[in-house]
ROPABA-867591 format. One record per residue: residue number from 0; residue in one letter; chain; x, y, z of N, C-alpha, C, CB in turn. Coordinates in steps of 0.02 Angstrom, whole numbers. Each point is the difference from the previous one (the first is absolute). Glycine has a CB too. Layout:
ROPABA-867591
num->NUM | residu->A | chaine->A | n.xx->X | n.yy->Y | n.zz->Z | ca.xx->X | ca.yy->Y | ca.zz->Z | c.xx->X | c.yy->Y | c.zz->Z | cb.xx->X | cb.yy->Y | cb.zz->Z
...
end
This chain:
ROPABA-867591
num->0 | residu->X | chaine->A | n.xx->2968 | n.yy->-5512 | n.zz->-4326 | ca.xx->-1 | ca.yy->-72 | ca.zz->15 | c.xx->-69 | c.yy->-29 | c.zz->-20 | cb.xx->83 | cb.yy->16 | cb.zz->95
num->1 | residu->X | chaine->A | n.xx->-94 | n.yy->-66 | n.zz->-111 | ca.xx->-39 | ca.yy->-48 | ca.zz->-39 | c.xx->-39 | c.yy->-24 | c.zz->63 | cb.xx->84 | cb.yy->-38 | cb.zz->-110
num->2 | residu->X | chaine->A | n.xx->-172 | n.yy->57 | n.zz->100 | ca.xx->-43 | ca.yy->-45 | ca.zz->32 | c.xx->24 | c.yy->-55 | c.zz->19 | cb.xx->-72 | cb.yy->40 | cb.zz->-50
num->3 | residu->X | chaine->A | n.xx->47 | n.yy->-74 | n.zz->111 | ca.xx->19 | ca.yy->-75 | ca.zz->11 | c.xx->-63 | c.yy->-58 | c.zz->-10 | cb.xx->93 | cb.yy->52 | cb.zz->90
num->4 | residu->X | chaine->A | n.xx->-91 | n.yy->-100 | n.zz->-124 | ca.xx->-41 | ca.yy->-54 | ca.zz->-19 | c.xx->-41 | c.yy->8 | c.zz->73 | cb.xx->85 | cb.yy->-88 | cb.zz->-94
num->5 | residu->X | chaine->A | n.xx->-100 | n.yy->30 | n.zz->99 | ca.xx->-61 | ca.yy->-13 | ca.zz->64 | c.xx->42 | c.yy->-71 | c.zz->17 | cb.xx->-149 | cb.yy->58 | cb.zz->-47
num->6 | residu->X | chaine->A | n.xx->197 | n.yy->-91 | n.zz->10 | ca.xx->30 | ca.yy->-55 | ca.zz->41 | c.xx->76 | c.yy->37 | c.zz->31 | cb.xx->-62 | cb.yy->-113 | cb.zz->-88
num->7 | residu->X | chaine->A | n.xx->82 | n.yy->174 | n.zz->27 | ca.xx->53 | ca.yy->15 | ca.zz->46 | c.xx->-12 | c.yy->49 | c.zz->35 | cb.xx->69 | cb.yy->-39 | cb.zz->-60
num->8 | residu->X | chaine->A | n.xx->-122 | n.yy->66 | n.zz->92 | ca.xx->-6 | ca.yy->48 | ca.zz->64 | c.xx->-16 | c.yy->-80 | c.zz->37 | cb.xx->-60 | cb.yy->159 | cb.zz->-34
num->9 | residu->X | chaine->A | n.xx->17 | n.yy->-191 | n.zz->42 | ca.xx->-7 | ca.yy->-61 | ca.zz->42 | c.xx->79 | c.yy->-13 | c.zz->15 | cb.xx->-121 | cb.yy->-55 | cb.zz->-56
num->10 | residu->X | chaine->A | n.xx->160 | n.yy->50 | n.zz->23 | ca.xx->66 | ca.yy->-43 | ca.zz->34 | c.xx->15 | c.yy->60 | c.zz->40 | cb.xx->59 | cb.yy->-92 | cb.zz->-95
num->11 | residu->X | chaine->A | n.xx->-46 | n.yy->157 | n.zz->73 | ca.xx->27 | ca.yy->49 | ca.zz->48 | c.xx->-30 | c.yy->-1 | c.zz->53 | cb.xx->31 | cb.yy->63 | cb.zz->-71
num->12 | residu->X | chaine->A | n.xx->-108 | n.yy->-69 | n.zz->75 | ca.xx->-17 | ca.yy->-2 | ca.zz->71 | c.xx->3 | c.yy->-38 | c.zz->42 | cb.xx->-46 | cb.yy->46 | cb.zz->-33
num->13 | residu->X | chaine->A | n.xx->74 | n.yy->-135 | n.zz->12 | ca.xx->8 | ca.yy->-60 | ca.zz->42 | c.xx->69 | c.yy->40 | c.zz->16 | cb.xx->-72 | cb.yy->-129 | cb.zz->-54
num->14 | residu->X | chaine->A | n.xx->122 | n.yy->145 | n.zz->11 | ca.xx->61 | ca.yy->20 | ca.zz->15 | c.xx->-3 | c.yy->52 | c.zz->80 | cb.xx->29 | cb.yy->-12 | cb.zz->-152
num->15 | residu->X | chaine->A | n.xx->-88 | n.yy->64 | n.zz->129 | ca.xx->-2 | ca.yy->55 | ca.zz->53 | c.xx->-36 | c.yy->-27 | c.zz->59 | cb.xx->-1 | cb.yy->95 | cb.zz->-84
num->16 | residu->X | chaine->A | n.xx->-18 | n.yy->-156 | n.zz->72 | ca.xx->-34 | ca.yy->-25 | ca.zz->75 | c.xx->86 | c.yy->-39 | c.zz->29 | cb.xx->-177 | cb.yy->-42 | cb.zz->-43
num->17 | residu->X | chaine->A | n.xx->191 | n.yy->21 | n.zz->13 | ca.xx->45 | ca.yy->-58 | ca.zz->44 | c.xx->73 | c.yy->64 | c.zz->14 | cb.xx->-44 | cb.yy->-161 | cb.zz->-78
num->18 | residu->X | chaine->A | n.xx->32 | n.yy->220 | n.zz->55 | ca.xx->74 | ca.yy->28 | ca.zz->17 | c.xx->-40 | c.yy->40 | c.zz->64 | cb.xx->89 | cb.yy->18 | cb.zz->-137
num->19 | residu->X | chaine->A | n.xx->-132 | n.yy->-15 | n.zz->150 | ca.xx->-58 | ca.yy->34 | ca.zz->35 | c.xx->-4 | c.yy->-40 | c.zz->78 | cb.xx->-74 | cb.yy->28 | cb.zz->-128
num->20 | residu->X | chaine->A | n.xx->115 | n.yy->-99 | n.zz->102 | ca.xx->-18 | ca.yy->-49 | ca.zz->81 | c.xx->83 | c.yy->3 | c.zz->17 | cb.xx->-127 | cb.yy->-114 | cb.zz->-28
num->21 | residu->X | chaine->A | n.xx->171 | n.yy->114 | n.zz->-19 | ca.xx->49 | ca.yy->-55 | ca.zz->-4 | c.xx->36 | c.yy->62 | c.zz->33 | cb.xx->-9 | cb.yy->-106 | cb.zz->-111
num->22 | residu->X | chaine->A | n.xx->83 | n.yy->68 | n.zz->147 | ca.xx->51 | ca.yy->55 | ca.zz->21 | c.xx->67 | c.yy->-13 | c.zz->-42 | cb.xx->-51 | cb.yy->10 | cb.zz->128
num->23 | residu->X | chaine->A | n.xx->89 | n.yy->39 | n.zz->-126 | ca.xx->63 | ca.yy->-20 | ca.zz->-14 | c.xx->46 | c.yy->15 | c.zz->36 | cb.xx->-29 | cb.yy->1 | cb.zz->-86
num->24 | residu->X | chaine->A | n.xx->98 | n.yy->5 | n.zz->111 | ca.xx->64 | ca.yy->26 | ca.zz->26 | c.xx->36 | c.yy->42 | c.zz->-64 | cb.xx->14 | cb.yy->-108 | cb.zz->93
num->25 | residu->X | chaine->A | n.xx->-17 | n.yy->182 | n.zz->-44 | ca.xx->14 | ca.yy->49 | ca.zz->-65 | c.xx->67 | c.yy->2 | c.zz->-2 | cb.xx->-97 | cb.yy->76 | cb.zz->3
num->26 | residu->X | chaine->A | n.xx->124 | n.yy->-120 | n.zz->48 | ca.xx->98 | ca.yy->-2 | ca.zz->-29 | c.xx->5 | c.yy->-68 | c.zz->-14 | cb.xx->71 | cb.yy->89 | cb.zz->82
num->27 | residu->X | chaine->A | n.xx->-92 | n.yy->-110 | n.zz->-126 | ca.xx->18 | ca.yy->-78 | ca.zz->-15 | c.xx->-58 | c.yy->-3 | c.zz->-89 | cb.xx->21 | cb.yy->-69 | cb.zz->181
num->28 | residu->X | chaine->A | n.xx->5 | n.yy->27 | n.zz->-230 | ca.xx->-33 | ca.yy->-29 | ca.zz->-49 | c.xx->-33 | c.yy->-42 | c.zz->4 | cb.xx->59 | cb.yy->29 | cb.zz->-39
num->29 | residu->X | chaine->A | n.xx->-97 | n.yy->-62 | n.zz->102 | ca.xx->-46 | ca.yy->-56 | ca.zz->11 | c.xx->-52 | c.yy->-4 | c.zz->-44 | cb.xx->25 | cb.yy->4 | cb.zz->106
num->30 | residu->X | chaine->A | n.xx->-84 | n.yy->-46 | n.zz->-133 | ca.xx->-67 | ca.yy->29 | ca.zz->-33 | c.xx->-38 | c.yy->9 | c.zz->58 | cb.xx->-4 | cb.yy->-57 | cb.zz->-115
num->31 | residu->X | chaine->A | n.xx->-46 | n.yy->100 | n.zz->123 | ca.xx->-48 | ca.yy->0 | ca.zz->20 | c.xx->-35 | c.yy->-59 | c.zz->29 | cb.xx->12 | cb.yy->83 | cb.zz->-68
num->32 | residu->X | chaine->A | n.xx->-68 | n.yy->-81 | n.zz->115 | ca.xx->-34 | ca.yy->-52 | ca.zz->29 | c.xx->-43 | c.yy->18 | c.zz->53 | cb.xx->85 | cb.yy->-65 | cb.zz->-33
num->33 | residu->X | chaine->A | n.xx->-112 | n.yy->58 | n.zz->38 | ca.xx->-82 | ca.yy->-15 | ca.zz->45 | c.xx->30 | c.yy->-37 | c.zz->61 | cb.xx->-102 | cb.yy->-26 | cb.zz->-109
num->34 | residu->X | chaine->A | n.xx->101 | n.yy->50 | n.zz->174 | ca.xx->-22 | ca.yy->-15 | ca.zz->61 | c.xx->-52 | c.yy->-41 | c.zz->33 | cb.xx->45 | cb.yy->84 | cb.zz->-18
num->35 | residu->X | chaine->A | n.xx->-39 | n.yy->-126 | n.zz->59 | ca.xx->-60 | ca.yy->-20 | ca.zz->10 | c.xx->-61 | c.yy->44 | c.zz->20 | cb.xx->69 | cb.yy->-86 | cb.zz->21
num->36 | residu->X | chaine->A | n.xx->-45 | n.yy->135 | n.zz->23 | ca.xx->-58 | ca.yy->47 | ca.zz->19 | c.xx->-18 | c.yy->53 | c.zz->-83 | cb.xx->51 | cb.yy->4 | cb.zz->165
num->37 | residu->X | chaine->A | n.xx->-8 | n.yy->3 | n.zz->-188 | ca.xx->-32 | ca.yy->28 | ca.zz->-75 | c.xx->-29 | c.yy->-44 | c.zz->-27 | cb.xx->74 | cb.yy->69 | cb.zz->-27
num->38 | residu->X | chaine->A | n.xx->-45 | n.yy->-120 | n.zz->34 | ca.xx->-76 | ca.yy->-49 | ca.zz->-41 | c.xx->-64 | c.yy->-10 | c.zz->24 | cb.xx->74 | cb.yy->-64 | cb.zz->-31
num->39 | residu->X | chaine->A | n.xx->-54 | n.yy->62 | n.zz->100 | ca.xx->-83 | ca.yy->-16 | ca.zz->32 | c.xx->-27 | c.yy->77 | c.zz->-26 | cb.xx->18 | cb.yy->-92 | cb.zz->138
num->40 | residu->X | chaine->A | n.xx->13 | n.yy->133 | n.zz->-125 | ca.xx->-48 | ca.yy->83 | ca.zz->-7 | c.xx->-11 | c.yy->13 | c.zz->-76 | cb.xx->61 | cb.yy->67 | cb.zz->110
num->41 | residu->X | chaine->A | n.xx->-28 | n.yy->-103 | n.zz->-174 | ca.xx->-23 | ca.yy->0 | ca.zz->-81 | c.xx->-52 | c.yy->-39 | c.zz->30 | cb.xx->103 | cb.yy->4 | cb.zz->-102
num->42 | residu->X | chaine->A | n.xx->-109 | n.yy->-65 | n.zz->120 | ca.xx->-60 | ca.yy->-43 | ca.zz->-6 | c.xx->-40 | c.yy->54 | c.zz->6 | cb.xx->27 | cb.yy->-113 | cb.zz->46
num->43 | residu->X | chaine->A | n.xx->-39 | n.yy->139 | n.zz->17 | ca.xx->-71 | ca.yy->10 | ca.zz->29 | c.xx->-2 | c.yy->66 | c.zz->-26 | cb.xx->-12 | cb.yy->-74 | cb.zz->109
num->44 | residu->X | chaine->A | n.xx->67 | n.yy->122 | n.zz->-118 | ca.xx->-46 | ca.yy->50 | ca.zz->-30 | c.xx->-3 | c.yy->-6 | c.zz->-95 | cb.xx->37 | cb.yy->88 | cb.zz->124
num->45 | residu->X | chaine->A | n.xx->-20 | n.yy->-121 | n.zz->-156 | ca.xx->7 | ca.yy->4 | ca.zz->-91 | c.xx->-33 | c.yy->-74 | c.zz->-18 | cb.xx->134 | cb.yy->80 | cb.zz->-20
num->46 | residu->X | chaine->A | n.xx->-140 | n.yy->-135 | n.zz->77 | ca.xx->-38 | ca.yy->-57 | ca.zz->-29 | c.xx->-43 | c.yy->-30 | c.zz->30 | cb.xx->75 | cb.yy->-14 | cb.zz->-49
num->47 | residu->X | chaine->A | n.xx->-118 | n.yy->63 | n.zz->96 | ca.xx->-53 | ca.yy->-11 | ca.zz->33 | c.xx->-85 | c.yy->-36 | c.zz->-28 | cb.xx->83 | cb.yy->99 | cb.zz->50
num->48 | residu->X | chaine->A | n.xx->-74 | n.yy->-81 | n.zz->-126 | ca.xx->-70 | ca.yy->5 | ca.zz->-15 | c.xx->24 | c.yy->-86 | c.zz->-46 | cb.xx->-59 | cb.yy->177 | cb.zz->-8
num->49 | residu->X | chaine->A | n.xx->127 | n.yy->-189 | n.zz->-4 | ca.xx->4 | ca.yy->-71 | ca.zz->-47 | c.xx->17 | c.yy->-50 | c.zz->44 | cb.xx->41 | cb.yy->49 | cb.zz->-107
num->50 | residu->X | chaine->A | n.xx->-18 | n.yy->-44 | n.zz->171 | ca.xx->20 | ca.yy->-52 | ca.zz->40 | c.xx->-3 | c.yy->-4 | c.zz->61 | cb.xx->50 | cb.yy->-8 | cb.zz->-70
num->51 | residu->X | chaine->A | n.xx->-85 | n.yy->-44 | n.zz->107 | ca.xx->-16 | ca.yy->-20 | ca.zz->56 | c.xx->31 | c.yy->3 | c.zz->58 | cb.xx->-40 | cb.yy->-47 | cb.zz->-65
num->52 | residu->X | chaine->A | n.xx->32 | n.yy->74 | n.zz->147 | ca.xx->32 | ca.yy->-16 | ca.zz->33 | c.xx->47 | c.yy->60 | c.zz->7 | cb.xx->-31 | cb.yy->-115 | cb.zz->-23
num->53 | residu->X | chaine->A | n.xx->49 | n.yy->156 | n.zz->-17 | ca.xx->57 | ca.yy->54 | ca.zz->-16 | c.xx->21 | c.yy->33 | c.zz->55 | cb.xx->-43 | cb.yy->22 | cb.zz->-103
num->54 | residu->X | chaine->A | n.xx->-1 | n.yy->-37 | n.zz->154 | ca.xx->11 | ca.yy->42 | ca.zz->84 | c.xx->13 | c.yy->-56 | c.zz->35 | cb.xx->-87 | cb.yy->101 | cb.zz->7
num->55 | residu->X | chaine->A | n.xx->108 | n.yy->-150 | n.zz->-37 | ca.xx->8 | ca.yy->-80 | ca.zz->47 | c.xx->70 | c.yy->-13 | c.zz->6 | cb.xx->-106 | cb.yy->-63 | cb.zz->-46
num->56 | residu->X | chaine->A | n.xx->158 | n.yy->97 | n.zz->79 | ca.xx->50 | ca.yy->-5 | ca.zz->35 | c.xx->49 | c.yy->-73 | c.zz->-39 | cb.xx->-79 | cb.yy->67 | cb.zz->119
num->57 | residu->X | chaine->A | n.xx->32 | n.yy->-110 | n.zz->-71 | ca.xx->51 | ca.yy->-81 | ca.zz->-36 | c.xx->-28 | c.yy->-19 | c.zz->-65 | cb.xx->17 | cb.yy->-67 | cb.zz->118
num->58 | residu->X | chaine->A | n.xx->-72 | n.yy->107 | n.zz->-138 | ca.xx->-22 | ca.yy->-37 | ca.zz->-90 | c.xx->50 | c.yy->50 | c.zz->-40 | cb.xx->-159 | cb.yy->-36 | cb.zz->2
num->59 | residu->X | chaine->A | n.xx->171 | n.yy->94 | n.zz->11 | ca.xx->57 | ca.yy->69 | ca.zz->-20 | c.xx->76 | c.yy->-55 | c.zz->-17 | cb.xx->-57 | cb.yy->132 | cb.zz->111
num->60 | residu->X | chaine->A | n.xx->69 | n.yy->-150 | n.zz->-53 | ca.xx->70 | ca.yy->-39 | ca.zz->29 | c.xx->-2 | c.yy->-43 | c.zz->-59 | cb.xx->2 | cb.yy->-4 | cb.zz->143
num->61 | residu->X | chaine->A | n.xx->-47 | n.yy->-64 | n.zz->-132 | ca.xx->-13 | ca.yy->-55 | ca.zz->-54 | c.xx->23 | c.yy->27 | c.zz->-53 | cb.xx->-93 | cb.yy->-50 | cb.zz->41
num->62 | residu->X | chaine->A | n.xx->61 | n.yy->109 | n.zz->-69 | ca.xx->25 | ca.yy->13 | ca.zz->-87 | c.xx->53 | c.yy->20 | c.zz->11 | cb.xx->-90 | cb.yy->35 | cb.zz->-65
num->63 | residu->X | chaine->A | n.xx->118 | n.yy->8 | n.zz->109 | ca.xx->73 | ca.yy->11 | ca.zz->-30 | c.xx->53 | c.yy->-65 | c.zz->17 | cb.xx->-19 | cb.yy->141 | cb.zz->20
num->64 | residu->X | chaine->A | n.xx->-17 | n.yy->-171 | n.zz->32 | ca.xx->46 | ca.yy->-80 | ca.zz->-28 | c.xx->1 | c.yy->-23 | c.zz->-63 | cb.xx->-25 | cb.yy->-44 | cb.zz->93
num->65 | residu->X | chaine->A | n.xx->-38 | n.yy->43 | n.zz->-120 | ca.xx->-17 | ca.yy->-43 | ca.zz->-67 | c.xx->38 | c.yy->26 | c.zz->-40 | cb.xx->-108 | cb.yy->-27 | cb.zz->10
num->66 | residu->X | chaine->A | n.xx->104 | n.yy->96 | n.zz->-6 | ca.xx->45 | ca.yy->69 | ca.zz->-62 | c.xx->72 | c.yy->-21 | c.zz->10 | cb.xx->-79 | cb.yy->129 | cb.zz->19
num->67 | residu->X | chaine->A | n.xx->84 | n.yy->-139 | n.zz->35 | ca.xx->90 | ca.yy->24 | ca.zz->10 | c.xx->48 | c.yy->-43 | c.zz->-27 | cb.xx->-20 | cb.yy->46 | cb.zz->107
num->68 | residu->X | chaine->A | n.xx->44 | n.yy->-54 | n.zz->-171 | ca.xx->27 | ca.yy->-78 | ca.zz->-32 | c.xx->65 | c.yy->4 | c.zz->44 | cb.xx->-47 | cb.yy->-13 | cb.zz->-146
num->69 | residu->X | chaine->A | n.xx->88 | n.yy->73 | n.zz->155 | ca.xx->55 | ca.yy->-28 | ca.zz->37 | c.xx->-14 | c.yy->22 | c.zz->53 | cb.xx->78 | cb.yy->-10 | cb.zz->-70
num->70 | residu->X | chaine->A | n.xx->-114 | n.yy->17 | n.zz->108 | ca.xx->8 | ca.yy->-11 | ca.zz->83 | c.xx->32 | c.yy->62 | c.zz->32 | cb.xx->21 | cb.yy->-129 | cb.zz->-12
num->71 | residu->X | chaine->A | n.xx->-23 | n.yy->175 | n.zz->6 | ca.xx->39 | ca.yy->73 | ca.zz->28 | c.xx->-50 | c.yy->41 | c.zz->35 | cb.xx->83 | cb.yy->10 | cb.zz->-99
num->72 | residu->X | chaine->A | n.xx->-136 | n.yy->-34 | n.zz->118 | ca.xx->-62 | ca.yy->29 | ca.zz->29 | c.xx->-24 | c.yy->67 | c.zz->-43 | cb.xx->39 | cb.yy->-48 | cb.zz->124
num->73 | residu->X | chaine->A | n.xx->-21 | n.yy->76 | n.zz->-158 | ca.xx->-32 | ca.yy->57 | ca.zz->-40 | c.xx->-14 | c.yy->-52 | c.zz->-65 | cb.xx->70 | cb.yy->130 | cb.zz->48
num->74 | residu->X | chaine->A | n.xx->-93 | n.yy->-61 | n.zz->-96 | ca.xx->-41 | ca.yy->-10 | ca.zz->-48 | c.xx->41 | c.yy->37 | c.zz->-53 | cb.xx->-112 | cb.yy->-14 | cb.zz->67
num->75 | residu->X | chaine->A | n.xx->139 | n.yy->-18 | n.zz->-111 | ca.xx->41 | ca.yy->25 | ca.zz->-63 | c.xx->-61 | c.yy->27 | c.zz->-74 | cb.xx->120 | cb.yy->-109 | cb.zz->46
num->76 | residu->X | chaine->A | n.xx->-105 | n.yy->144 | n.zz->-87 | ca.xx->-47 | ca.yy->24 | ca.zz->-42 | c.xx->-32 | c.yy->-75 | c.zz->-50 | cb.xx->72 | cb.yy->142 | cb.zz->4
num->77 | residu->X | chaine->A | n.xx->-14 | n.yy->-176 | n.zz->-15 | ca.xx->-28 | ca.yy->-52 | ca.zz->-38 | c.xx->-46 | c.yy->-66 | c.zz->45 | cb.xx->112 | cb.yy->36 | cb.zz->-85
num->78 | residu->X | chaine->A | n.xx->-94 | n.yy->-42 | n.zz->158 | ca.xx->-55 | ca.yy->-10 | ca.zz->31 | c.xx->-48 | c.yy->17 | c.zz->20 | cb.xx->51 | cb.yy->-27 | cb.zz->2
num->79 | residu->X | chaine->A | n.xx->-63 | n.yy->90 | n.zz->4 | ca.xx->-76 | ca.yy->55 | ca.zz->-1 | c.xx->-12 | c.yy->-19 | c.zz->-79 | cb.xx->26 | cb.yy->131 | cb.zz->96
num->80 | residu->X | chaine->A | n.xx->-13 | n.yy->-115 | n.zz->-145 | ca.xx->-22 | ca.yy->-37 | ca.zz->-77 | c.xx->-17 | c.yy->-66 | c.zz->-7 | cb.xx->69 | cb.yy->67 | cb.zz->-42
num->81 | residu->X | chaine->A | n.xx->-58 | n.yy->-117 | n.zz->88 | ca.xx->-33 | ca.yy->-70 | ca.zz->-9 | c.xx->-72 | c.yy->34 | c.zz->36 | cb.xx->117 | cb.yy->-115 | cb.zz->11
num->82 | residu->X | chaine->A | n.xx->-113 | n.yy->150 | n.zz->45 | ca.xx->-89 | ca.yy->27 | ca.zz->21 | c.xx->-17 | c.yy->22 | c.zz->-46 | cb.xx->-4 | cb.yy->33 | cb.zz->99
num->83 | residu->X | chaine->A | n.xx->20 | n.yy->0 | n.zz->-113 | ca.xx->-52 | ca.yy->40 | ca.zz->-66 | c.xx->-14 | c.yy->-60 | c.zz->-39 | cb.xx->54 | cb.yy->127 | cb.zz->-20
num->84 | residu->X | chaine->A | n.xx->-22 | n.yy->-157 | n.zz->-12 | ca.xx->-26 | ca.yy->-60 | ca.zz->-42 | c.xx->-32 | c.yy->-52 | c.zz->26 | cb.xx->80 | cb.yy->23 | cb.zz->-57
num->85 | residu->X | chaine->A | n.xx->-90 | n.yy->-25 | n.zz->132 | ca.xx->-9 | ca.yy->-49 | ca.zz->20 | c.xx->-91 | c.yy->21 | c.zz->14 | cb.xx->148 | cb.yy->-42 | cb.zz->43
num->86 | residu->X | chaine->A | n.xx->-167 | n.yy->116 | n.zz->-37 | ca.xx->-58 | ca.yy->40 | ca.zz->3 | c.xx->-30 | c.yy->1 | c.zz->-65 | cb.xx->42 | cb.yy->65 | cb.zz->89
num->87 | residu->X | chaine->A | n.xx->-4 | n.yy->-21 | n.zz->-137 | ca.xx->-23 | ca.yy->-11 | ca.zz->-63 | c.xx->-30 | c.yy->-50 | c.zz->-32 | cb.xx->67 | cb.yy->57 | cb.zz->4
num->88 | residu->X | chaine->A | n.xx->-26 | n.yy->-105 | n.zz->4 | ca.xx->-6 | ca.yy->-48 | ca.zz->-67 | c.xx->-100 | c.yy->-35 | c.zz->60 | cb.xx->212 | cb.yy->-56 | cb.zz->-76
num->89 | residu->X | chaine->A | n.xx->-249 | n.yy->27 | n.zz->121 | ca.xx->-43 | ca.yy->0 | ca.zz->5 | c.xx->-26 | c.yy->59 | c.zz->-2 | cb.xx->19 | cb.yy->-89 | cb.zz->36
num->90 | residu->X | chaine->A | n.xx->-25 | n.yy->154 | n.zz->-40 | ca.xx->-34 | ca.yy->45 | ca.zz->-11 | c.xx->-27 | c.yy->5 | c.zz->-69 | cb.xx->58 | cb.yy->41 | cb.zz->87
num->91 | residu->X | chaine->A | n.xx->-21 | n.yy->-60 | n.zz->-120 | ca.xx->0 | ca.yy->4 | ca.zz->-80 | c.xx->-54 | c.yy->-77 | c.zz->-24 | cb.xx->158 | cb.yy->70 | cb.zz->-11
num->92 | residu->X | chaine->A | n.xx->-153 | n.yy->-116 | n.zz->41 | ca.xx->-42 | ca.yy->-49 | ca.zz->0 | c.xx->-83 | c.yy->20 | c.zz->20 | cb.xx->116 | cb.yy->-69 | cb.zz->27
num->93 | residu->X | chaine->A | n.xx->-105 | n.yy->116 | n.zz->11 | ca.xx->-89 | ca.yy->18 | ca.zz->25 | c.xx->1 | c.yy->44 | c.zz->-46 | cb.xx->-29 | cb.yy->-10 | cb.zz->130
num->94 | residu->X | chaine->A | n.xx->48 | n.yy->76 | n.zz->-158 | ca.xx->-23 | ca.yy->39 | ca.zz->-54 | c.xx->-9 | c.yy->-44 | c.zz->-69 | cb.xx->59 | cb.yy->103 | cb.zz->59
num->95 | residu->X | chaine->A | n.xx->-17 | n.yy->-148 | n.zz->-86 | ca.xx->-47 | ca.yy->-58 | ca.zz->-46 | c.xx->-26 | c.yy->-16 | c.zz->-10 | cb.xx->15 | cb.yy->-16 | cb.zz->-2
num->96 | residu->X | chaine->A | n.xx->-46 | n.yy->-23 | n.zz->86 | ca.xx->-56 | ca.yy->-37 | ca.zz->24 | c.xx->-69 | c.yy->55 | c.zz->-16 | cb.xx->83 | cb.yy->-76 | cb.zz->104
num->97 | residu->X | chaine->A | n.xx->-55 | n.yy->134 | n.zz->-93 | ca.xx->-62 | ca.yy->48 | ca.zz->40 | c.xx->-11 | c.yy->33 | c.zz->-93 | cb.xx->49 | cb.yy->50 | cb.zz->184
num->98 | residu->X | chaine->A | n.xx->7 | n.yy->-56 | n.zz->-221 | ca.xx->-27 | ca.yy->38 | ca.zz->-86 | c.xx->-26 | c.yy->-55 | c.zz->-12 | cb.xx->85 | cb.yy->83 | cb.zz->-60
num->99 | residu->X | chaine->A | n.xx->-81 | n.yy->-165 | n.zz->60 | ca.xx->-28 | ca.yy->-51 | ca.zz->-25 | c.xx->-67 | c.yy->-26 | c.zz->11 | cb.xx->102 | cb.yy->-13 | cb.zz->0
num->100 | residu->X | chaine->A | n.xx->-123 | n.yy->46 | n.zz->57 | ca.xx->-69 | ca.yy->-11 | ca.zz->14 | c.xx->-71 | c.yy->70 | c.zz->-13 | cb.xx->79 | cb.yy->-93 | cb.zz->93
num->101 | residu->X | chaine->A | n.xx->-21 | n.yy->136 | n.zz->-93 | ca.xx->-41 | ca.yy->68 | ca.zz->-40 | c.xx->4 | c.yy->-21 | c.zz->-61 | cb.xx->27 | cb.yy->102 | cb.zz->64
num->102 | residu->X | chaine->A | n.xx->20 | n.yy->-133 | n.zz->-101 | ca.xx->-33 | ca.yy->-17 | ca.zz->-99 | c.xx->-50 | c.yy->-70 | c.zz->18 | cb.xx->141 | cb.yy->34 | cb.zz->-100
num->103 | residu->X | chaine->A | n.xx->-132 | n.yy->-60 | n.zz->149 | ca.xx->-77 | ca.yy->-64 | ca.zz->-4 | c.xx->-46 | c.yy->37 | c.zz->24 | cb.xx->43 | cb.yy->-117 | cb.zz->27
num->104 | residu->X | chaine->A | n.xx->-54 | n.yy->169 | n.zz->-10 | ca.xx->-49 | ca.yy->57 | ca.zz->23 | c.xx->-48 | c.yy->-11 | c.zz->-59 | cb.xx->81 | cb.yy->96 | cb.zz->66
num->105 | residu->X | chaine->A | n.xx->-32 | n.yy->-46 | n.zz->-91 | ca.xx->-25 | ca.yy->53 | ca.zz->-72 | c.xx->-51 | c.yy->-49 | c.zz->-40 | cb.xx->130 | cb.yy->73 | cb.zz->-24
end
């Protein structure tokens, strides 16, 4: 089997985090999904060092309101994927920021 890039081990491992929180019912075809208490416990132990509050009970709650487009109190994979994008995409704004002022360095 063929080395994996560095973007496709990255997806396997967002993949291996969220199958890592999420439960399923092993007699039924449901997808997968995140719990509220699996979400509060991804926060605080896998996104401690990027986001605020991660041990804060009702700031935990807040996002998975914000996440949850249909309302089922868990967390579906394509709503854990708006987090990631929703982390990423300003993260990626400060490494810019932070190469753009090392070339006005130089």
């Amino acid at each position: 089997m063929a080395e994996c890039t560095d973007l496709e081990w990255a997806v396997q491992v967002l993949v291996n985090n969220f199958d890592k929180y999420s439960s399923s019912c092993c007699c039924c075809k449901k997808p997968r999904r995140i719990s509220k208490k699996g979400f509060r416990k991804m926060l605080s132990c896998e996104l401690n060092h990027m986001l605020t509050d991660t041990g804060n009970r009702r700031a935990a709650d807040k996002l998975i309101c914000d996440l949850d487009e249909n309302k089922d109190g868990r967390i579906s994979f394509e709503e854990y994927w708006t987090l990631i994008g929703g982390i990423a995409s300003p993260i990626a704004q400060i490494i810019r920021q932070q190469e753009q002022s090392i070339k006005h360095t130089k």
